[in-house]
N, CA, C and O atoms as a Maestro MAE file, in Angstrom:
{
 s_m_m2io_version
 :::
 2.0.0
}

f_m_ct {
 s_m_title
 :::
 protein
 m_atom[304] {
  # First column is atom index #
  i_m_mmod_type
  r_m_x_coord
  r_m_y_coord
  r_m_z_coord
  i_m_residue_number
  s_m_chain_name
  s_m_pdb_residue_name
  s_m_pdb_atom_name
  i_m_atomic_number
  :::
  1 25 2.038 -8.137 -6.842 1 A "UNK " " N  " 7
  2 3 3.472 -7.969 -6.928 1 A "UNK " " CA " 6
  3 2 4.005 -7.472 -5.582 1 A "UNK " " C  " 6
  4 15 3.588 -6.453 -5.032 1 A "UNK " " O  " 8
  5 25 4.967 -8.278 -5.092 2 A "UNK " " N  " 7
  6 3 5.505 -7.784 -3.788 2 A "UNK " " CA " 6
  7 2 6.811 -6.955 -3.870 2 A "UNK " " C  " 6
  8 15 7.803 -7.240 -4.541 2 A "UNK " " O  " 8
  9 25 6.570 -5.481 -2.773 3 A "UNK " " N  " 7
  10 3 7.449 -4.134 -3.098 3 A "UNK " " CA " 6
  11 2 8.610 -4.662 -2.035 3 A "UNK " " C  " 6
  12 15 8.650 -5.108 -0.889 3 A "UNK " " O  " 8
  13 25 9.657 -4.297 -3.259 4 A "UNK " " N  " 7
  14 3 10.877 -4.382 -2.443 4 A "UNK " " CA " 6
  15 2 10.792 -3.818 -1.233 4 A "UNK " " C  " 6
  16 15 10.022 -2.893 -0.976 4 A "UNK " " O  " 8
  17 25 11.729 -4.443 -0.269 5 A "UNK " " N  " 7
  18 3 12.013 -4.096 1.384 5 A "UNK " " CA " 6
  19 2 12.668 -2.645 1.249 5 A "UNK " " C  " 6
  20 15 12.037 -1.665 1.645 5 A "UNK " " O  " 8
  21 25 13.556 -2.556 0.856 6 A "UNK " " N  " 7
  22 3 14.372 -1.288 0.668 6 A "UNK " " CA " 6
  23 2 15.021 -0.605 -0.820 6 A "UNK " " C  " 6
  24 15 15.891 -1.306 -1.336 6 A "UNK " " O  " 8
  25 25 14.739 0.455 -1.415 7 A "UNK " " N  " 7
  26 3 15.203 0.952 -2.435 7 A "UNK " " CA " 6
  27 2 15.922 1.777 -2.473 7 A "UNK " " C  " 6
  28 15 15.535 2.327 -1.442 7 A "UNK " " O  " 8
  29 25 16.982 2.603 -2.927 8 A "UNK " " N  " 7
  30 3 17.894 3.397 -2.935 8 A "UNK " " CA " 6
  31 2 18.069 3.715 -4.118 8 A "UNK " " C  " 6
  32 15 18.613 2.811 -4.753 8 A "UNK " " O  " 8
  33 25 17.730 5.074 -4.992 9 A "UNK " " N  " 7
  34 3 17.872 5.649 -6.086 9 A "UNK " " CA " 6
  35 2 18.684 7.188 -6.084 9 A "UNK " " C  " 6
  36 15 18.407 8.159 -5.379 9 A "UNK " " O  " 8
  37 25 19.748 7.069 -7.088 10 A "UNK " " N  " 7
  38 3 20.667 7.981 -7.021 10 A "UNK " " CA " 6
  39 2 20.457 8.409 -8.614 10 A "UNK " " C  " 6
  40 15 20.367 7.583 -9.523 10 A "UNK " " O  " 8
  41 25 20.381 10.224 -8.831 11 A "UNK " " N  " 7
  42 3 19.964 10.370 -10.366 11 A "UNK " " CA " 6
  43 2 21.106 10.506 -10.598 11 A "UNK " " C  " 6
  44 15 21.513 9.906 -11.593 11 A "UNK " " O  " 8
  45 25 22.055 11.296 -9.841 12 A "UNK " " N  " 7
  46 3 23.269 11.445 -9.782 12 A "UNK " " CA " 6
  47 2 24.348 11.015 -9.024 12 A "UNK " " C  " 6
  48 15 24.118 11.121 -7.819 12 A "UNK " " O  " 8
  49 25 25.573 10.516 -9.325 13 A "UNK " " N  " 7
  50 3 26.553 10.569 -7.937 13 A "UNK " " CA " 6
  51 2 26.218 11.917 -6.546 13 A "UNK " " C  " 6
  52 15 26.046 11.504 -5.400 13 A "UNK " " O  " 8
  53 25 26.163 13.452 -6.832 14 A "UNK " " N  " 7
  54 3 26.134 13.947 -6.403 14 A "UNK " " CA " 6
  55 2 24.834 14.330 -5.735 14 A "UNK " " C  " 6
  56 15 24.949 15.287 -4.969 14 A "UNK " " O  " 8
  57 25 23.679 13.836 -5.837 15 A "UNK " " N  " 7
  58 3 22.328 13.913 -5.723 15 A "UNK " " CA " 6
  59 2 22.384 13.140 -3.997 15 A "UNK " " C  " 6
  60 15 23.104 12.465 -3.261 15 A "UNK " " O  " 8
  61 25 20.825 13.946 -4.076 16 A "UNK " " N  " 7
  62 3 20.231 13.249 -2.820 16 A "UNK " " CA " 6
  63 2 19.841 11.959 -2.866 16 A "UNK " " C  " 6
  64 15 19.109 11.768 -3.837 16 A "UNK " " O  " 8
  65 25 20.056 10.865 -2.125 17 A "UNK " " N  " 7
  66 3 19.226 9.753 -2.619 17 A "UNK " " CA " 6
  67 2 17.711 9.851 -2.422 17 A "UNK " " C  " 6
  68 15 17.258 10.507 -1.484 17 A "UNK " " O  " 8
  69 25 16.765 9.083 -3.461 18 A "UNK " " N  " 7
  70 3 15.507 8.999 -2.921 18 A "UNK " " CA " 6
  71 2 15.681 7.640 -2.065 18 A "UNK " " C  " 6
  72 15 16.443 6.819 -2.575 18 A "UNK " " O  " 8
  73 25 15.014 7.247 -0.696 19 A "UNK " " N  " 7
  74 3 14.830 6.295 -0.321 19 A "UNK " " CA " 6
  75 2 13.482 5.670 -0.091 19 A "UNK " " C  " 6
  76 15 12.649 6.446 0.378 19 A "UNK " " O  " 8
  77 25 12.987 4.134 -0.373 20 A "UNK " " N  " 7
  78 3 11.946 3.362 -0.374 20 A "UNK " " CA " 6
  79 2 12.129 2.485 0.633 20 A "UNK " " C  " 6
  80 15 13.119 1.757 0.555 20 A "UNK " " O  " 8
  81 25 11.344 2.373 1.645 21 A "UNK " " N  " 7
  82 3 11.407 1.458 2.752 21 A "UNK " " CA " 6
  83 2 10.103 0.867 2.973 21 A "UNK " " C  " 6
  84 15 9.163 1.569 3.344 21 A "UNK " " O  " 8
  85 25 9.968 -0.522 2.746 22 A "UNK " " N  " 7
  86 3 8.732 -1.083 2.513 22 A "UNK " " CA " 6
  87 2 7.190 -0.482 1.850 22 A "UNK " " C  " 6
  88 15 5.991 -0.467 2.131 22 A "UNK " " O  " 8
  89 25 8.145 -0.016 0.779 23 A "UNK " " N  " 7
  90 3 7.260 0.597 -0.413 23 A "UNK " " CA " 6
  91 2 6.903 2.103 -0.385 23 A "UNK " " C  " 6
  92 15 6.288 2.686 -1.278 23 A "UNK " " O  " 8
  93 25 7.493 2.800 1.058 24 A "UNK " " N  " 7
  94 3 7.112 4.241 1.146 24 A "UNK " " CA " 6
  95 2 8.539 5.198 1.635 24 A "UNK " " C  " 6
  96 15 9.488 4.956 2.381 24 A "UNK " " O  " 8
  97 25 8.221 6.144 0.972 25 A "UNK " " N  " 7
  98 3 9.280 6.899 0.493 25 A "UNK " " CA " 6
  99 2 9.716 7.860 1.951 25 A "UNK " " C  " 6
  100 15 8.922 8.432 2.698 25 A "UNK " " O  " 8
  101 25 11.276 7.816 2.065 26 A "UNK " " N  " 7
  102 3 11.576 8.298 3.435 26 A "UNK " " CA " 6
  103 2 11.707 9.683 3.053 26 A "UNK " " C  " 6
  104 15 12.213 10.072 2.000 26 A "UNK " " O  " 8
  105 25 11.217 10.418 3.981 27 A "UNK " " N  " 7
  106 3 11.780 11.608 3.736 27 A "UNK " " CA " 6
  107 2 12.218 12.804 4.905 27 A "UNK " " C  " 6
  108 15 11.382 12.660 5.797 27 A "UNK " " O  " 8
  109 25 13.001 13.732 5.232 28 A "UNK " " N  " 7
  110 3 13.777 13.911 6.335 28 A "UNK " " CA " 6
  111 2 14.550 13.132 6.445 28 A "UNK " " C  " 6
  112 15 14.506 12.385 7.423 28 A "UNK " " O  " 8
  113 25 15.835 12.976 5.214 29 A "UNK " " N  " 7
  114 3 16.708 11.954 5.658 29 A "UNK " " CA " 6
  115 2 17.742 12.851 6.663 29 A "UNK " " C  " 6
  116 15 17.888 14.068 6.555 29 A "UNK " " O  " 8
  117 25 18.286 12.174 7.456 30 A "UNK " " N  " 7
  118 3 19.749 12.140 8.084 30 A "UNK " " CA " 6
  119 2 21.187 11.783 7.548 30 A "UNK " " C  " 6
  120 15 22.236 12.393 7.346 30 A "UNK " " O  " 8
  121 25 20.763 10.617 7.429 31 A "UNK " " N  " 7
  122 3 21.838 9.937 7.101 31 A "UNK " " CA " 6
  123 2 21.139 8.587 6.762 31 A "UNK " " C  " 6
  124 15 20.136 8.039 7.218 31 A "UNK " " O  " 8
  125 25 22.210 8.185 5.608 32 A "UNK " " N  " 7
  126 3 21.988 6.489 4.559 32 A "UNK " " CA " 6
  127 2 22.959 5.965 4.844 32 A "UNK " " C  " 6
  128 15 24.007 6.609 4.803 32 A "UNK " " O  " 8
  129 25 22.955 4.534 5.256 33 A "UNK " " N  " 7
  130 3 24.283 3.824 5.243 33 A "UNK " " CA " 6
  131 2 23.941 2.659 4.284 33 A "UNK " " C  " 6
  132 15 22.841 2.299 4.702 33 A "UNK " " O  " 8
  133 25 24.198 2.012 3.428 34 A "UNK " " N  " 7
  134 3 24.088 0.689 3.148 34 A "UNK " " CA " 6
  135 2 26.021 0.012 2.507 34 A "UNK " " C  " 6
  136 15 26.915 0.478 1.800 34 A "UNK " " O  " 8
  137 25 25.814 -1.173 3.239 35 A "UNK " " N  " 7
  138 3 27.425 -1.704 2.942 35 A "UNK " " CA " 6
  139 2 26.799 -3.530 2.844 35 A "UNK " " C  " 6
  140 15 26.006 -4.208 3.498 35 A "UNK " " O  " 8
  141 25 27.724 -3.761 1.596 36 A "UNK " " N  " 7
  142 3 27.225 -5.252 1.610 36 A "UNK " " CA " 6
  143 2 28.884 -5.759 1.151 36 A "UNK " " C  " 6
  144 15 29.744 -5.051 0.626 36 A "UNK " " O  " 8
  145 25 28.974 -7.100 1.513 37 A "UNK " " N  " 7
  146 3 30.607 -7.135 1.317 37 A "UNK " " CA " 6
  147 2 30.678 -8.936 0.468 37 A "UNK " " C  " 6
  148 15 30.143 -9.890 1.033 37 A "UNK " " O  " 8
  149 25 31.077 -9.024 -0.274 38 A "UNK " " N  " 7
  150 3 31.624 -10.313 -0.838 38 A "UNK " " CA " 6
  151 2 33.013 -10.758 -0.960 38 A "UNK " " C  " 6
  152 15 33.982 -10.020 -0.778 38 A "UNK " " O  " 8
  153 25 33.065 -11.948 -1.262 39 A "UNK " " N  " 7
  154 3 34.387 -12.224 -1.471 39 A "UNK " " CA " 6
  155 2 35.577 -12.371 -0.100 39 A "UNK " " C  " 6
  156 15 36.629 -12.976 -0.309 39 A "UNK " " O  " 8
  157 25 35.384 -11.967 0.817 40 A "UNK " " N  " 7
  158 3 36.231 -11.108 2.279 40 A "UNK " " CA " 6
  159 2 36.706 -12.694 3.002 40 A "UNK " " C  " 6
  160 15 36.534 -13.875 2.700 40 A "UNK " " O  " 8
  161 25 37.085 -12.275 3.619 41 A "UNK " " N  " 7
  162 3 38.043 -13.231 4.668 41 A "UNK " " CA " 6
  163 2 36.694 -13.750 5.446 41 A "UNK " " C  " 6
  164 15 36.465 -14.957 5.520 41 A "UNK " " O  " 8
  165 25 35.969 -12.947 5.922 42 A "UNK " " N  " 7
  166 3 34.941 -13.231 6.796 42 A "UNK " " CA " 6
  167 2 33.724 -12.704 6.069 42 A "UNK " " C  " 6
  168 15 33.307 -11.595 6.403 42 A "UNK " " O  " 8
  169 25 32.998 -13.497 4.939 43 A "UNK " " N  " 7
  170 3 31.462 -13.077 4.709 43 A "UNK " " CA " 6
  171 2 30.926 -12.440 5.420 43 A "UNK " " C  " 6
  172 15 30.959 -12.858 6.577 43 A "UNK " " O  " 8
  173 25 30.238 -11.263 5.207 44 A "UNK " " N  " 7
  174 3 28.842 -11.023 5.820 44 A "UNK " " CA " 6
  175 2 27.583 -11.334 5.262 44 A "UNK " " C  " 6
  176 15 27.323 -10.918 4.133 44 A "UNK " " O  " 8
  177 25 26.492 -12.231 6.104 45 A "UNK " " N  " 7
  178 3 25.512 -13.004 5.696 45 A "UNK " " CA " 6
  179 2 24.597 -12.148 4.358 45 A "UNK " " C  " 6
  180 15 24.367 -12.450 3.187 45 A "UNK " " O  " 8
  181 25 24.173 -10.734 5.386 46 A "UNK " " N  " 7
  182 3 23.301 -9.779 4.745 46 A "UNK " " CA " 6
  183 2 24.086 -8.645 5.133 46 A "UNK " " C  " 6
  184 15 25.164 -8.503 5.710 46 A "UNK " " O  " 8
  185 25 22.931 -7.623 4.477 47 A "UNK " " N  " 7
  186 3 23.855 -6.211 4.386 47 A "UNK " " CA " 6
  187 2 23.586 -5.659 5.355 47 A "UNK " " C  " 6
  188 15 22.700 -5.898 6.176 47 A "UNK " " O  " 8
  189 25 24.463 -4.754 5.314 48 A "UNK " " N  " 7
  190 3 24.345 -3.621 6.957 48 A "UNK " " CA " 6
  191 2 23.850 -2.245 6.625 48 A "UNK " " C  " 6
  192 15 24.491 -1.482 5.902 48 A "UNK " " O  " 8
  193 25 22.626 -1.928 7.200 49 A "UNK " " N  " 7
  194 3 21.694 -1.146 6.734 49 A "UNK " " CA " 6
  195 2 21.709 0.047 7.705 49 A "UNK " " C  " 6
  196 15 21.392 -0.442 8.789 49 A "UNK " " O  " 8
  197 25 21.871 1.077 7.828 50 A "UNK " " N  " 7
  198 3 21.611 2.594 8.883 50 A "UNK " " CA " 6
  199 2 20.896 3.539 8.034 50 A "UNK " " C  " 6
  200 15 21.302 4.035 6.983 50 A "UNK " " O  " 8
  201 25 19.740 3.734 8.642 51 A "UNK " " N  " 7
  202 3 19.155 4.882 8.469 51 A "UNK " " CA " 6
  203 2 18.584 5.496 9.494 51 A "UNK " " C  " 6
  204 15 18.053 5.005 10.490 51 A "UNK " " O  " 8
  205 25 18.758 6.830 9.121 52 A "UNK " " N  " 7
  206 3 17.930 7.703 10.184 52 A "UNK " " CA " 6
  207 2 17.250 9.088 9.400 52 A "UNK " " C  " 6
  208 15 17.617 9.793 8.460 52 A "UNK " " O  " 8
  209 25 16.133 9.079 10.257 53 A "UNK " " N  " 7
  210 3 15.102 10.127 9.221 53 A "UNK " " CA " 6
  211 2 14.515 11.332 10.553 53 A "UNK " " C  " 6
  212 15 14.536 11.085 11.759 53 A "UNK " " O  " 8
  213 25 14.066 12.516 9.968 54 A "UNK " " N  " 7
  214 3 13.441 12.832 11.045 54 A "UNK " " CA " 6
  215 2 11.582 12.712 10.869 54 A "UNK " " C  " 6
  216 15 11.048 13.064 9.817 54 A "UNK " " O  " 8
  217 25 11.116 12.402 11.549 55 A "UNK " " N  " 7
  218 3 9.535 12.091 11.907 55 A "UNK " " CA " 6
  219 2 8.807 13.406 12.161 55 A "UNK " " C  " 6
  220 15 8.751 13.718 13.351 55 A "UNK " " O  " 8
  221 25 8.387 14.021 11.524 56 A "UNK " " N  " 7
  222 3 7.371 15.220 11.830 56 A "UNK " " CA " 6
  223 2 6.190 14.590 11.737 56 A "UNK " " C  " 6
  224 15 5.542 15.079 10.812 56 A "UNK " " O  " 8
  225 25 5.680 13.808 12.229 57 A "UNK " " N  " 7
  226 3 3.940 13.101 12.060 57 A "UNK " " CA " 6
  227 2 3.235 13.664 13.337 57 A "UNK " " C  " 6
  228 15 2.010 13.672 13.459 57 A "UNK " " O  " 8
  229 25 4.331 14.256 14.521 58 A "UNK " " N  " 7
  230 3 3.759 14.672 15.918 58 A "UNK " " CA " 6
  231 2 4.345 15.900 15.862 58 A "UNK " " C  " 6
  232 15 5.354 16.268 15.260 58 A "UNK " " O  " 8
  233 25 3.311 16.697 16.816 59 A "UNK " " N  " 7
  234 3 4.158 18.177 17.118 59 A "UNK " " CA " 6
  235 2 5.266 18.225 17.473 59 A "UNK " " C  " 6
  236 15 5.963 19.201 17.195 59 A "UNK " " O  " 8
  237 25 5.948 16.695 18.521 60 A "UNK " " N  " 7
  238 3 7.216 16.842 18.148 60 A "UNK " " CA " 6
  239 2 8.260 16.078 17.641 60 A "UNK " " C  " 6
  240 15 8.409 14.957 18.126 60 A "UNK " " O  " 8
  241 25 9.223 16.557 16.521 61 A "UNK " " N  " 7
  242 3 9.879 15.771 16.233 61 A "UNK " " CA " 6
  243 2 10.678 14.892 16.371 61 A "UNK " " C  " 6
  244 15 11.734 15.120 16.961 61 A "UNK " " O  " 8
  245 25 10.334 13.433 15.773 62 A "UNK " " N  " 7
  246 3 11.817 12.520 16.443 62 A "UNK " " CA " 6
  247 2 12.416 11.681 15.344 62 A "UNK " " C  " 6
  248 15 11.899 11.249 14.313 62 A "UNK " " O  " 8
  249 25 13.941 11.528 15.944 63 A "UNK " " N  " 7
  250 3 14.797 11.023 15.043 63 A "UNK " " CA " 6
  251 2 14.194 9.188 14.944 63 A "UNK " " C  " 6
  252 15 14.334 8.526 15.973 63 A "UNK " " O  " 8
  253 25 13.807 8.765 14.181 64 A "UNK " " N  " 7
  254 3 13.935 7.621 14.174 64 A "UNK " " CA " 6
  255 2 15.118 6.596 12.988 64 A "UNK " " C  " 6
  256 15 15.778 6.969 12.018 64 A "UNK " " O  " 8
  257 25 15.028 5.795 13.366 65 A "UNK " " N  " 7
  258 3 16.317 4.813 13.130 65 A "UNK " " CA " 6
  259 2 16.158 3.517 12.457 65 A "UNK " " C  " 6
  260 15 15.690 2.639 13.183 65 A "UNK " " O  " 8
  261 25 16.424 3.191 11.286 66 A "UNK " " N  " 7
  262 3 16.021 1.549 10.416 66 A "UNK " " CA " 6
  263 2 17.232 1.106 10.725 66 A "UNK " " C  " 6
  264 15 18.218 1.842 10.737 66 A "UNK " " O  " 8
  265 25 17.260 -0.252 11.028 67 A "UNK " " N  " 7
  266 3 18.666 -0.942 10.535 67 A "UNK " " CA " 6
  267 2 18.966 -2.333 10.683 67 A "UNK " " C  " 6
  268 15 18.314 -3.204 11.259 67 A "UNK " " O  " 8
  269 25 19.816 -2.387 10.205 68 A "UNK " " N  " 7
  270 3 20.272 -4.021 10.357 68 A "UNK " " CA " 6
  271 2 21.545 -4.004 10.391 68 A "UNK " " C  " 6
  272 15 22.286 -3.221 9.798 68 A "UNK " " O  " 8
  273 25 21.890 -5.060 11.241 69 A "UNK " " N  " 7
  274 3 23.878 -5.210 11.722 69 A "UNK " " CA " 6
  275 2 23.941 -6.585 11.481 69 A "UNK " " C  " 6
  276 15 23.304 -7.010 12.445 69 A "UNK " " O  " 8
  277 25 24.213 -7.356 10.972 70 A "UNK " " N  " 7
  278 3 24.308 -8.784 10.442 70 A "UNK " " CA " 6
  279 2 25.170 -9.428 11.928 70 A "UNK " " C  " 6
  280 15 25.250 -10.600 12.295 70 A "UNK " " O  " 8
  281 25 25.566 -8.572 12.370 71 A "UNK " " N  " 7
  282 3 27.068 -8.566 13.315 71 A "UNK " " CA " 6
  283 2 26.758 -8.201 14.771 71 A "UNK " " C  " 6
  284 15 27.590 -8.435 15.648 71 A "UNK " " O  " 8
  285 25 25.770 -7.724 15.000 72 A "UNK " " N  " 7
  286 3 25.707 -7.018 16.129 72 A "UNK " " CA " 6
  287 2 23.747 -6.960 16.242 72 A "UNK " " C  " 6
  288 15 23.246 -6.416 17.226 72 A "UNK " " O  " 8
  289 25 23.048 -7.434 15.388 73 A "UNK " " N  " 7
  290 3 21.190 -6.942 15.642 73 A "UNK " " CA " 6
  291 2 20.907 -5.987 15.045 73 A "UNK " " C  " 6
  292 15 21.645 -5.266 14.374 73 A "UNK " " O  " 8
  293 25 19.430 -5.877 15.311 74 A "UNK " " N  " 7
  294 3 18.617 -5.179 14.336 74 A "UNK " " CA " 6
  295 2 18.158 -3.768 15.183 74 A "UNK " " C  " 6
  296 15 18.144 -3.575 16.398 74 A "UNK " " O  " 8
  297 25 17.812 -2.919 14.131 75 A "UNK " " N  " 7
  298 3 17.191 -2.213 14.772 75 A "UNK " " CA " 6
  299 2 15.933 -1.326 14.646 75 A "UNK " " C  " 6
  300 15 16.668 -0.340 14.702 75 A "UNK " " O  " 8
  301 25 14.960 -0.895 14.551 76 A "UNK " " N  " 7
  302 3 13.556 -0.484 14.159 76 A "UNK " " CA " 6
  303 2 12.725 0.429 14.856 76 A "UNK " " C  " 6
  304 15 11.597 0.682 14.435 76 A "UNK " " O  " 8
  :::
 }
 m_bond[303] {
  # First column is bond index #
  i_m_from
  i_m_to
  i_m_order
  :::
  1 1 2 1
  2 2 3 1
  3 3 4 2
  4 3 5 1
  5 5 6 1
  6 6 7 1
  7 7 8 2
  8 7 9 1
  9 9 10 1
  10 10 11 1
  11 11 12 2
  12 11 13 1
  13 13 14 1
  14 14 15 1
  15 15 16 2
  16 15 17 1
  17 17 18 1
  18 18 19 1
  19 19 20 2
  20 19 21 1
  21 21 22 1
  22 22 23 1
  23 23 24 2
  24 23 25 1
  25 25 26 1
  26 26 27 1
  27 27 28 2
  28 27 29 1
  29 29 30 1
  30 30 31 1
  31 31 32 2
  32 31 33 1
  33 33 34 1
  34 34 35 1
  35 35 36 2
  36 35 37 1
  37 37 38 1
  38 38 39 1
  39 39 40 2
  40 39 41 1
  41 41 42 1
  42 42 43 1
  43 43 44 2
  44 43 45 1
  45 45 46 1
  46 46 47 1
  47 47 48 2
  48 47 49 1
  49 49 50 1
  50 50 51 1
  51 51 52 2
  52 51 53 1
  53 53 54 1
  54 54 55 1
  55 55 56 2
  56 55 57 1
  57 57 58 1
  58 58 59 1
  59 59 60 2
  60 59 61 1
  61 61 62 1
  62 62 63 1
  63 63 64 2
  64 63 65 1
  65 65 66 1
  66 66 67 1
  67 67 68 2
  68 67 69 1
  69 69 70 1
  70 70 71 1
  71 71 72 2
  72 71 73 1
  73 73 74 1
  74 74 75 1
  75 75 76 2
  76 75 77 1
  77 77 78 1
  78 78 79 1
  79 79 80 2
  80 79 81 1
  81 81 82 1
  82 82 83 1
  83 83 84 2
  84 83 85 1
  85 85 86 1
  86 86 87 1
  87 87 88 2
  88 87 89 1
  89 89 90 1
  90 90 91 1
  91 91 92 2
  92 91 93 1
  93 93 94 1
  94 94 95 1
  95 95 96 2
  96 95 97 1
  97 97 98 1
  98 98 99 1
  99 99 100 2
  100 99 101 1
  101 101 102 1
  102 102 103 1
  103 103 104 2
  104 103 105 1
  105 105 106 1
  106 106 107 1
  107 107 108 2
  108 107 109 1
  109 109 110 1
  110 110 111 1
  111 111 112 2
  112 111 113 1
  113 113 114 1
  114 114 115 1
  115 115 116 2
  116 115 117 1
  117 117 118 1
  118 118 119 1
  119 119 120 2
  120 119 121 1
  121 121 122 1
  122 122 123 1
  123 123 124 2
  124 123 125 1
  125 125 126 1
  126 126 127 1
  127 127 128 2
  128 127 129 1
  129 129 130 1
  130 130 131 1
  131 131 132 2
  132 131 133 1
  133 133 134 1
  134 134 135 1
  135 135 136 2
  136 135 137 1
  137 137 138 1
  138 138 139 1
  139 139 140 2
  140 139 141 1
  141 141 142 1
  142 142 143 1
  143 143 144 2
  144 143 145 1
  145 145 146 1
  146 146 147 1
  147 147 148 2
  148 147 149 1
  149 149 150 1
  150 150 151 1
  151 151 152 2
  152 151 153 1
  153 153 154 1
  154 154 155 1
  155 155 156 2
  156 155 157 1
  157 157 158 1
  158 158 159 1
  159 159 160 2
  160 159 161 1
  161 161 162 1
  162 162 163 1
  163 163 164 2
  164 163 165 1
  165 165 166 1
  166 166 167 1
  167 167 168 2
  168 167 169 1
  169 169 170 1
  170 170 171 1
  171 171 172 2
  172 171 173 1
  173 173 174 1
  174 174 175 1
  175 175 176 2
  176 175 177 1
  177 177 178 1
  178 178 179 1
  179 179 180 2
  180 179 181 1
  181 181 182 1
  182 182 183 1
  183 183 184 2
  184 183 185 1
  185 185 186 1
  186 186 187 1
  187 187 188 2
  188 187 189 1
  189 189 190 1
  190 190 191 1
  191 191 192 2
  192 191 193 1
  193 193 194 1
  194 194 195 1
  195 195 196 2
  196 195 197 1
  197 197 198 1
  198 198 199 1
  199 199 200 2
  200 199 201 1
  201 201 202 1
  202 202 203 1
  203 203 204 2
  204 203 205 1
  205 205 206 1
  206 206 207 1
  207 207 208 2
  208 207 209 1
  209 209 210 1
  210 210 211 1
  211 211 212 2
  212 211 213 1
  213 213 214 1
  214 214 215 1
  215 215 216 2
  216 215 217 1
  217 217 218 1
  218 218 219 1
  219 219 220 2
  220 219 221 1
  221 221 222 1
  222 222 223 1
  223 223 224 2
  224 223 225 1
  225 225 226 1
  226 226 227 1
  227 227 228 2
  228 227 229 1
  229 229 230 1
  230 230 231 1
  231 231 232 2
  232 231 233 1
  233 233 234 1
  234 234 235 1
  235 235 236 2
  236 235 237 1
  237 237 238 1
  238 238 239 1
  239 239 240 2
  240 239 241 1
  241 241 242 1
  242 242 243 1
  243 243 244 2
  244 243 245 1
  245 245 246 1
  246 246 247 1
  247 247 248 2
  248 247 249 1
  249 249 250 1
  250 250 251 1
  251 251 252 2
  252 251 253 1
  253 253 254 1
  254 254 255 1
  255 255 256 2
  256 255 257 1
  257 257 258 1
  258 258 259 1
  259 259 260 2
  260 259 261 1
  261 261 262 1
  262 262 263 1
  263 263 264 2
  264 263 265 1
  265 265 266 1
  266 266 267 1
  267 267 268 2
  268 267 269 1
  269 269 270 1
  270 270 271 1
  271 271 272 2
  272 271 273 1
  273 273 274 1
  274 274 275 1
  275 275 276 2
  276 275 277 1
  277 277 278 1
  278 278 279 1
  279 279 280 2
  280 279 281 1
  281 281 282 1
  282 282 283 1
  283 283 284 2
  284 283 285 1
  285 285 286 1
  286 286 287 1
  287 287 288 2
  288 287 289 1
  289 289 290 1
  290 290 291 1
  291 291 292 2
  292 291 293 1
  293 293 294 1
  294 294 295 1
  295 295 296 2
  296 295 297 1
  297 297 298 1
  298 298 299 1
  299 299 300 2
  300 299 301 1
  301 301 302 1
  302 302 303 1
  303 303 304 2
  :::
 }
}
C-alpha cells in the first residue's frame, strides 16, 4: 500500500495539526500552509504547500522548508 505524500490531521479546529510527510510525522512545526483553489478565474494546477519545521537531528539546529508553488517552483 502506497503512503500518502502529505497528511494533515486536525482533532480540533483549535488544535495543533499532526503533520505526515511521506509517511513520517513532522515534528517542530513552524508553520503549515496548505491552499488549493477551484472553480477561480485562473485554476491552480496543484496545491500550494509551505512548511517549515525545526531539525534537531544535529547539534545544531536548522529550519528546514517543504513546498510547492504551482506558480513560482518547488522547494525541498
Amino acid at each position: 500500500m502506497t503512503k500518502p505524500l502529505l497528511a494533515i490531521e486536525l482533532e480540533t479546529i483549535d488544535s495543533v495539526p499532526k503533520v505526515y510527510y511521506k509517511g513520517e510525522e513532522i515534528t517542530g512545526k513552524v508553520h503549515i500552509g496548505f491552499a488549493w483553489a477551484t472553480q477561480t478565474y485562473q485554476a491552480i494546477p496543484s496545491p500550494m504547500i509551505d512548511i517549515k519545521y525545526v531539525d534537531t537531528s544535529s547539534n545544531r539546529p536548522n529550519i528546514i522548508s517543504i513546498g510547492h508553488n504551482p506558480l513560482g517552483g518547488d522547494q525541498s
